[in-house]
C-alpha positions in Angstrom: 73.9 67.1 77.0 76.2 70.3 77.2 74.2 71.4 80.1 74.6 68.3 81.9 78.2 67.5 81.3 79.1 71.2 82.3 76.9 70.5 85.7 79.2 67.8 86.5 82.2 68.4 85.8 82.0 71.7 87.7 81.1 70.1 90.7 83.6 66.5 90.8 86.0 67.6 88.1 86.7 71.3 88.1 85.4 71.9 92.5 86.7 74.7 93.4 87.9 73.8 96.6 89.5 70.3 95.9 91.3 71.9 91.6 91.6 74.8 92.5 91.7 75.4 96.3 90.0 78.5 95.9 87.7 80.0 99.3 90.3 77.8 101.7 89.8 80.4 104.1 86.1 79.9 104.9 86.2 76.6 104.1 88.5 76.4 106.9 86.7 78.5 109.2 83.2 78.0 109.3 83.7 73.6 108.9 83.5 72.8 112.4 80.0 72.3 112.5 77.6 71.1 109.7 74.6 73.2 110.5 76.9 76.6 110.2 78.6 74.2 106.8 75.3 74.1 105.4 74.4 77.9 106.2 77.8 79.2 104.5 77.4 76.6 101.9 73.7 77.4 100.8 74.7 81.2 100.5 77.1 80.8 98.2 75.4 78.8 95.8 72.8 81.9 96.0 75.4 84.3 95.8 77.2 82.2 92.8 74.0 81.2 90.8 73.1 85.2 91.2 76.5 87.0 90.2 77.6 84.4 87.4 75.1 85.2 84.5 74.8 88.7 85.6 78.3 88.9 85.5 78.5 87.0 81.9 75.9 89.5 81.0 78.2 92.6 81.9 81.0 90.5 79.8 79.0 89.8 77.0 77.7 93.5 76.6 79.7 95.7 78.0 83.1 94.6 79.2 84.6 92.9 76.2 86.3 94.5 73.1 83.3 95.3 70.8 80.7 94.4 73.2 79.2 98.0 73.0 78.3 97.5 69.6 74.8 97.4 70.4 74.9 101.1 71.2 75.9 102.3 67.6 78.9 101.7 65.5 80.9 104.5 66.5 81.2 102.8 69.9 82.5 99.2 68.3 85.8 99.7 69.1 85.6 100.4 72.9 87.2 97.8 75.1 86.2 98.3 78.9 88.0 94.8 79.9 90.3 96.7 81.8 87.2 97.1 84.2 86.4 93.5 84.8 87.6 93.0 88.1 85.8 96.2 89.7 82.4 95.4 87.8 82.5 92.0 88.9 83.5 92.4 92.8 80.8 95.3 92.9 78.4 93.1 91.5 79.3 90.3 94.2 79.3 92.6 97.1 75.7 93.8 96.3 74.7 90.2 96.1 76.2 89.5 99.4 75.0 92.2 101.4 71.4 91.1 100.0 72.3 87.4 101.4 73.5 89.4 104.6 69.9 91.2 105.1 68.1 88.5 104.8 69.9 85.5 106.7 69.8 88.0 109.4 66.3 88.8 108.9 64.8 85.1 109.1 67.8 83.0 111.0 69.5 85.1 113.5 71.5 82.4 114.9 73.0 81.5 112.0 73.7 84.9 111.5 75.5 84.9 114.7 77.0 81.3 114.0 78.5 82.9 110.5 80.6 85.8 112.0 82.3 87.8 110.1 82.6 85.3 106.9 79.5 85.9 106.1 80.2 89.2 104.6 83.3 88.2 103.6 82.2 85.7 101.4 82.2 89.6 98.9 86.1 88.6 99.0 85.9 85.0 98.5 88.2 83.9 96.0 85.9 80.9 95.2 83.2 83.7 94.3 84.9 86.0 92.2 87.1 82.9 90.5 83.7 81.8 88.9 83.0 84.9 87.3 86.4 84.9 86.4 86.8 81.6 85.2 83.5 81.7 83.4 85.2 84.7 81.3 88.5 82.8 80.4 86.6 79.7 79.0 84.1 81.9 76.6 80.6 80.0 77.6 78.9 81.3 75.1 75.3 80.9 76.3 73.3 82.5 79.9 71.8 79.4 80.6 75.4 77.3 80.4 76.5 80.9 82.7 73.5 80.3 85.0 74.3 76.5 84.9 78.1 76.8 85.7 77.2 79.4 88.5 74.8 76.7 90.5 77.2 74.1 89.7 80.2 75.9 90.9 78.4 76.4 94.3 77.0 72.9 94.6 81.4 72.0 94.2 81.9 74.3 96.7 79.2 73.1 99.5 79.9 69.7 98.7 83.1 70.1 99.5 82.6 72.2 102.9 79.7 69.9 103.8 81.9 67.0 103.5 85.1 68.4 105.5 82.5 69.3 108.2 80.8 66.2 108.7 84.6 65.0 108.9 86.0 67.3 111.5 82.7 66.3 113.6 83.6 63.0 113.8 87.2 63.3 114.5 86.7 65.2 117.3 86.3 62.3 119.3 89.3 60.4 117.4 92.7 59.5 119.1 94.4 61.6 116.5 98.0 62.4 117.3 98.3 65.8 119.0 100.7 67.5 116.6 98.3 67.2 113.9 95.3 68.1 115.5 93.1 71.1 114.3 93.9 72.5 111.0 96.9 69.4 111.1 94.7 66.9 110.1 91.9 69.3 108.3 95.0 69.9 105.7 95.7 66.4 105.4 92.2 65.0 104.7 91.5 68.1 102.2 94.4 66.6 100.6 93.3 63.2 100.6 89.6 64.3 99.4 91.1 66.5 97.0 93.0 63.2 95.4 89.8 61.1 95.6 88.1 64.1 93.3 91.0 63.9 91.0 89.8 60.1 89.8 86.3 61.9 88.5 88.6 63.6 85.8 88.8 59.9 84.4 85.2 60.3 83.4 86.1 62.8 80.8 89.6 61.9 79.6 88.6 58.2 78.1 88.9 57.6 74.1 85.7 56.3 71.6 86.6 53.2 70.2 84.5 54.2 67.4 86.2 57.9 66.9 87.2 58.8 63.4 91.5 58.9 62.6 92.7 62.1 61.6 94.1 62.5 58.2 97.9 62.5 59.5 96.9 59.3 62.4 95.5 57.1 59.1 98.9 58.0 57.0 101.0 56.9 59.6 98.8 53.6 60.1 99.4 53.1 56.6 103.1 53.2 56.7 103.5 50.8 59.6 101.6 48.5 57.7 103.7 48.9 54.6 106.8 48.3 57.1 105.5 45.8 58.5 104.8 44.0 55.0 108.2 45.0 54.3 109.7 43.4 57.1 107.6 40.2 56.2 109.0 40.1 52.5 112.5 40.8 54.1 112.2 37.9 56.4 110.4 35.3 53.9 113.4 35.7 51.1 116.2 35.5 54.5 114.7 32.4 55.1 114.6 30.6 51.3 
């Protein structure tokens, strides 16, 4: 159940593009067609589903304070946090250049389509903000790493997919010619990013059934005795 609620709320609740507006500038870019969408969009779910775990790994063993533990005692009390950022974009570049080799390898024109944000995808913030925000929330497990990474990048080409399929269509629309181009792409984001917004409703409703808190059931119990109060008050007003 932990697997699946993480799986979906990272791709409708917490998307990276429409919370957190993270990799705008590829998302941008590359969404005026859906075949190179789909291209950009595949490779970062590689390159996400790849450099997640193996960067919670890197937390979880070396970065973190006491994480070298496994190494002896003497070295228990080594923090090497300080070195997250560099661990993590090096591990994210290596990843991408792999992507690089072998999208050029087996589908040159896409390779040609991509441009130069293929290899930038190494500085997408959408990228290292995984890594990053995988660290911040403490998932304590690989597989809920691994999970988070796939779902992060599903979010992500969702989100590109979507805006692409868009722009194809309003290309032929009368739209109004100050807002055309990046105009109108900034105000549909907006308006998808909205739409995404009502998902967090999924998460945020209350069980009926939930258990009261200590300090909830003692203030039940004095509005009742108010009320009863109020009740005798008004009874002996009355006679």
């Amino acid at each position: 159940m932990e697997h699946v609620e993480l799986f979906f709320k990272s791709i409708f609740i917490d998307n990276m593009v429409f919370a957190t507006f993270l990799g705008m500038c590829s998302y941008l870019a590359v969404s005026k067609k859906v075949t190179t969408a789909v291209g950009l969009g595949a490779a970062v779910i590689f390159v996400m589903a790849i450099t997640v775990p193996f960067n919670w790994l890197l937390d979880q063993y070396i970065l973190r304070d006491g994480a070298l533990a496994w190494l002896g005692p003497e070295y228990a009390s080594y923090d090497l946090s300080f070195l997250s950022f560099i661990l993590f974009i090096a591990t994210i570049a290596t990843m991408v250049q792999l992507v690089e080799i072998v999208v050029e390898k087996f589908s040159p024109s896409l390779y040609n389509s991509l441009g130069i944000f293929l290899p930038l995808i190494a500085v997408n913030c959408a990228i290292l903000g995984g890594s990053l925000f995988m660290q911040s929330r403490e998932i304590p497990s690989f597989g809920l790493a691994f999970n988070y990474g796939i779902s992060s990048g599903i979010g992500w080409f969702l989100a590109i997919l979507a805006i692409a399929a868009i722009r194809e269509k309003i290309r032929y629309s009368n739209v109004p010619a100050p807002l055309r181009g990046l105009g109108i792409t900034f105000i549909i984001t907006g308006l998808m990013a909205i739409g995404f917004m009502s998902f967090g409703g999924m998460l945020t409703g209350g069980d009926e059934g939930a258990e009261q808190t200590p300090e909830a059931a003692k203030v039940e119990i004095k509005k009742e005795d108010l009320k009863e109060t109020v009740s005798q008050n008004t009874i002996e007003i009355n006679e």
